[in-house]
C-alpha positions in Angstrom: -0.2 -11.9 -3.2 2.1 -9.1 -4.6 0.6 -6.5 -7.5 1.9 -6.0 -10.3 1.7 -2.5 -12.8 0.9 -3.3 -16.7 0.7 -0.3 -18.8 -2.4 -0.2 -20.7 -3.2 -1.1 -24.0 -5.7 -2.4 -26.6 -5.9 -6.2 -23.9 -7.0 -4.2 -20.7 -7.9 -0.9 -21.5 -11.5 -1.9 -21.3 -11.3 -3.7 -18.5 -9.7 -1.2 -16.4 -12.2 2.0 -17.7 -15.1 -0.1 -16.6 -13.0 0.0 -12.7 -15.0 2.5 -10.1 -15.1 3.5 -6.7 -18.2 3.0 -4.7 -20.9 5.6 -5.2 -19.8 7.2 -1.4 -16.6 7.4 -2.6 -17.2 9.4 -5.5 -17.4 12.6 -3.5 -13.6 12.3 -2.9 -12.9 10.4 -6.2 -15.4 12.4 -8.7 -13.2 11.3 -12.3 -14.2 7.5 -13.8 -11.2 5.9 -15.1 -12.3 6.3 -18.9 -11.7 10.2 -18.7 -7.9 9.1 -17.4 -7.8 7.2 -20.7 -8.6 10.7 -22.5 -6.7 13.4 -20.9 -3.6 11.1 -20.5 -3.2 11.3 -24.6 -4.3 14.7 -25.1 -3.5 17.1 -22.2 -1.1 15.6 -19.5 0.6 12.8 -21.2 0.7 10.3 -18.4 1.2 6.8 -18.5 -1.0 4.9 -17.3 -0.8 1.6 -15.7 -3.5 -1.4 -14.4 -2.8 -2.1 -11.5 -3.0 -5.9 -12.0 -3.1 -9.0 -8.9 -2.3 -12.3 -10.4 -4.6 -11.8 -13.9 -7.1 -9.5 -12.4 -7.1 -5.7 -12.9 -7.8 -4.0 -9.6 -7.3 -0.5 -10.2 -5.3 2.2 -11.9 -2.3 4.0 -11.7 -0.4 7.7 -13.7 2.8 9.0 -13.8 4.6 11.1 -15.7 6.8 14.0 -15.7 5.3 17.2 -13.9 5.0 20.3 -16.0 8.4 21.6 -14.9 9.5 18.5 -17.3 11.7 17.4 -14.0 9.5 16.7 -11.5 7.8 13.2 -11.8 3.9 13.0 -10.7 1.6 9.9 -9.8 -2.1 10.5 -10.7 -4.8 9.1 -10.8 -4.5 6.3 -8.7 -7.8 4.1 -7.6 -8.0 0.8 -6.3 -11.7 -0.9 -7.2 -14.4 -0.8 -4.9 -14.1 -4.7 -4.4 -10.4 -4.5 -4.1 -10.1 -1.5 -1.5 -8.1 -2.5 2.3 -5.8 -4.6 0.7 -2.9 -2.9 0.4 -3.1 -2.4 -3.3 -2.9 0.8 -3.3 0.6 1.1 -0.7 2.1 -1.9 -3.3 1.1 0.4 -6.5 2.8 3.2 -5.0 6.1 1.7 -4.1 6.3 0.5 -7.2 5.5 3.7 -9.4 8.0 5.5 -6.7 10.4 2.8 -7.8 9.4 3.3 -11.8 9.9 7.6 -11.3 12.8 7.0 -10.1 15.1 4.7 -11.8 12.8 5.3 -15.1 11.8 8.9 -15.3 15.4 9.5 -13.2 13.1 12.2 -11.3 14.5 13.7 -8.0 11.0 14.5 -6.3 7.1 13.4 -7.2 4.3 15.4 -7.2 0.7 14.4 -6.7 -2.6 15.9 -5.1 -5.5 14.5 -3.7 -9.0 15.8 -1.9 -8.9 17.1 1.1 -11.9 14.4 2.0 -10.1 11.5 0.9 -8.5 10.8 4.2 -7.4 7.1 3.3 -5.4 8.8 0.5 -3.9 11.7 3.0 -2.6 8.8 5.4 -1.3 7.0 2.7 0.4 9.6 1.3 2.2 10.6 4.5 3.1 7.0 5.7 5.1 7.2 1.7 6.7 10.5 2.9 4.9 12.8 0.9 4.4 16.0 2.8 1.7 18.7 1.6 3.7 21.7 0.3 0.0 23.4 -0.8 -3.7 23.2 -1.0 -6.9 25.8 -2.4 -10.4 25.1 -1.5 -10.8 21.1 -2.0 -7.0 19.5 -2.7 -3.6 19.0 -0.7 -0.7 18.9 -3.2 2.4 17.3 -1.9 5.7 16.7 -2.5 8.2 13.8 -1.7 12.3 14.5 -2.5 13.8 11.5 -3.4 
């Protein structure tokens, strides 16, 4: 079965928030989806999308334009602890590539992730995006479309 992205609004906000990774996984994946909800209104302005299979609402997915107002980013994105090794995730990304691209009309994406979130580091680089920096806990990389 093939995912799907729905942007959120007042039919699956609530459904999504209540999404979460397990409680090991909150080490690389500290924020809960209801602070997405928050800072995508009032500080970054990202879109953000259920990540939906058939009628159920298996995680969550950003984007947006980066600061430079050029750039696109993708973040967060979180797949449900009951949903994870599906390929949800990889499915979600293709498609918000797609959207940044023939949406946004962006030329290269953005995103970061923790340096201890080694599932997201693979599946970052198996998309093409290539870390162009990093501080004490994140990679940030880049992929030119």
């Amino acid at each position: 079965m093939r995912i799907y992205l729905s942007e959120l609004n007042e039919d699956n906000w609530l459904e999504t928030a209540n999404l979460s990774v397990s409680e090991k996984q909150k080490d690389v994946f500290p924020i809960p989806n209801v602070y997405w909800l928050g800072i995508s209104r009032y500080e970054e302005h990202t879109t953000l999308y259920a990540i939906v299979l058939d009628k159920i609402i298996v995680g969550l997915i950003g984007l947006g334009y980066d600061e430079d107002g050029v750039s696109g980013f993708i973040n967060p994105l979180m797949i449900d602890e009951k949903y994870q090794g599906n390929q949800y995730a990889k499915q979600a990304m293709d498609i918000a590539i797609h959207i940044l691209k023939t949406v946004y009309h962006v030329t290269k994406i953005n995103l970061g992730h923790r340096k201890t979130n080694i599932a997201a580091g693979k599946l970052y680089e198996k998309l093409g995006f290539e870390i162009v920096g990093e501080d004490e806990q994140d990679y940030f990389r880049t992929k030119n479309l």
